[in-house]
C-alpha positions as CSV (number, residue, x, y, z in Angstrom):
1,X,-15.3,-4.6,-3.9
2,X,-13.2,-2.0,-1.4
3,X,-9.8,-2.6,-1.8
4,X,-7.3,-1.4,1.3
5,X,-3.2,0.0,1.2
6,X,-1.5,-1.5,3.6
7,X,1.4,0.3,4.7
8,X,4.3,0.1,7.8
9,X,5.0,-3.8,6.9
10,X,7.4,-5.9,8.4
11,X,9.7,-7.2,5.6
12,X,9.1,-10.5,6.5
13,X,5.3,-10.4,6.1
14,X,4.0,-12.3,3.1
15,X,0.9,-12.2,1.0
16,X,-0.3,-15.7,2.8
17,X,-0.2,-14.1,6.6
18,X,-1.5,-10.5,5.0
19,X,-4.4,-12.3,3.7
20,X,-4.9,-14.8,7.0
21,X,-5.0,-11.5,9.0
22,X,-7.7,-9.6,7.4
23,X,-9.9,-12.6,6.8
24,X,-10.9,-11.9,10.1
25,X,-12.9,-9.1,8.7
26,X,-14.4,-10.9,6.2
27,X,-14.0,-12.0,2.6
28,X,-10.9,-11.0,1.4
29,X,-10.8,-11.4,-2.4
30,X,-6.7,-10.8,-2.8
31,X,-3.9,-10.4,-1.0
32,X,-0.1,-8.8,-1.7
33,X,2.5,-8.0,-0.7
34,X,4.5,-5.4,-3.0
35,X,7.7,-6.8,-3.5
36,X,11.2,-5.3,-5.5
37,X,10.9,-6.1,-8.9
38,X,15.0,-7.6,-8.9
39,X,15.7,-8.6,-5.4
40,X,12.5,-10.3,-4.5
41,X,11.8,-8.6,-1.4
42,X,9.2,-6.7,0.4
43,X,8.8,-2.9,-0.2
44,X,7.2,-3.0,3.3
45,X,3.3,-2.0,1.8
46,X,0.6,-4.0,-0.3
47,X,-3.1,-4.3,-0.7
48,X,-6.2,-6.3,0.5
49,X,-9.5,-6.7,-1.7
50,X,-12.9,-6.9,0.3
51,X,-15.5,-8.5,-1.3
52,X,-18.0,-5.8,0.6
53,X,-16.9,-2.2,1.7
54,X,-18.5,-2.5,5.1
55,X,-15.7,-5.5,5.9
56,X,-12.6,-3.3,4.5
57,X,-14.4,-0.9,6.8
58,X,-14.1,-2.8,9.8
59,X,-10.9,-3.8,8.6
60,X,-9.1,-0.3,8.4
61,X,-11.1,0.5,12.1
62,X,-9.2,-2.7,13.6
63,X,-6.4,-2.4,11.9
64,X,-5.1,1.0,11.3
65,X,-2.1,2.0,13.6
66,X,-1.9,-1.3,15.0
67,X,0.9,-3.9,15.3
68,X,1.4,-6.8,13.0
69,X,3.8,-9.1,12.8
70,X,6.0,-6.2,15.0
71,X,5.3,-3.1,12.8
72,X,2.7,-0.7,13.5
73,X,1.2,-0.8,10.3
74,X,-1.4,1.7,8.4
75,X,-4.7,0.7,6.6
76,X,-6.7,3.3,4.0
77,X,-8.8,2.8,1.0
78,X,-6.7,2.6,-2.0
79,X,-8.1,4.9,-3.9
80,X,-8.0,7.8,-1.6
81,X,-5.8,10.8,-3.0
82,X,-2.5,9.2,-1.7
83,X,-3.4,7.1,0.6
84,X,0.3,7.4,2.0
85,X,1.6,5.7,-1.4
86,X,4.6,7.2,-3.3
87,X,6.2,9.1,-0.7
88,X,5.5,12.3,-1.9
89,X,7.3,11.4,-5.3
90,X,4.7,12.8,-7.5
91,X,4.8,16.5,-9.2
92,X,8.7,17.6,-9.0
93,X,8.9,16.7,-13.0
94,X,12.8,15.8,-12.7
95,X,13.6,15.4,-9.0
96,X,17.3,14.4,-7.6
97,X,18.4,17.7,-9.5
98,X,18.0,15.8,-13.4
99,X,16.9,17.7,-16.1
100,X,16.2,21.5,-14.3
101,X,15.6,24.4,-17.4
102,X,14.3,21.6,-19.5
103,X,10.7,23.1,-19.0
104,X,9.8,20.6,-17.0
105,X,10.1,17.4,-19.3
106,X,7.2,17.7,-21.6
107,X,7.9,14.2,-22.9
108,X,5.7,12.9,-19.8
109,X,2.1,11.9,-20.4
């Protein structure tokens, strides 16, 4: 199984349309959208599972930098080292200014 990040997504994309538009590639396995946690609605990026890696890779060749549902979206494997998730989040140990001098919050796996 491949499994593909989808990012770029039109808030108004769903799981159901995600799914119907890379079936064209062949057999998608699941389908989400990520969605907030208290409001219910799209965080704009989700992920596709292939059933065979030479269909996510005709996927992400189609797909990538394309338009869907009016967004240009972007399509990578999952696992690659970022793959364009978290927004460069990762490694500041504190950020927004919290908890500077305090060695860098050891209390974090």
């Amino acid at each position: 199984m491949s499994k593909l990040f989808v990012g770029g997504l039109a808030w108004a994309t769903t799981s159901d349309s995600l799914r119907a538009k890379f079936s064209e590639f062949g057999e998608v396995t699941d389908a989400i959208v990520m969605t907030d946690r208290e409001t219910g609605r799209s965080r704009g990026f989700g992920f596709v599972t292939f059933s065979a890696q030479e269909e996510a890779s005709a996927a992400i060749n189609a797909m990538n930098e394309q338009e869907f549902e009016g967004r240009q979206i972007r399509v990578s494997e999952a696992n690659q080292g970022g793959g364009g998730r978290g927004g460069g989040r990762g490694g500041y140990g504190g950020g927004g200014g919290y908890g500077r001098g305090s060695g860098g919050g050891g209390w974090r796996d």
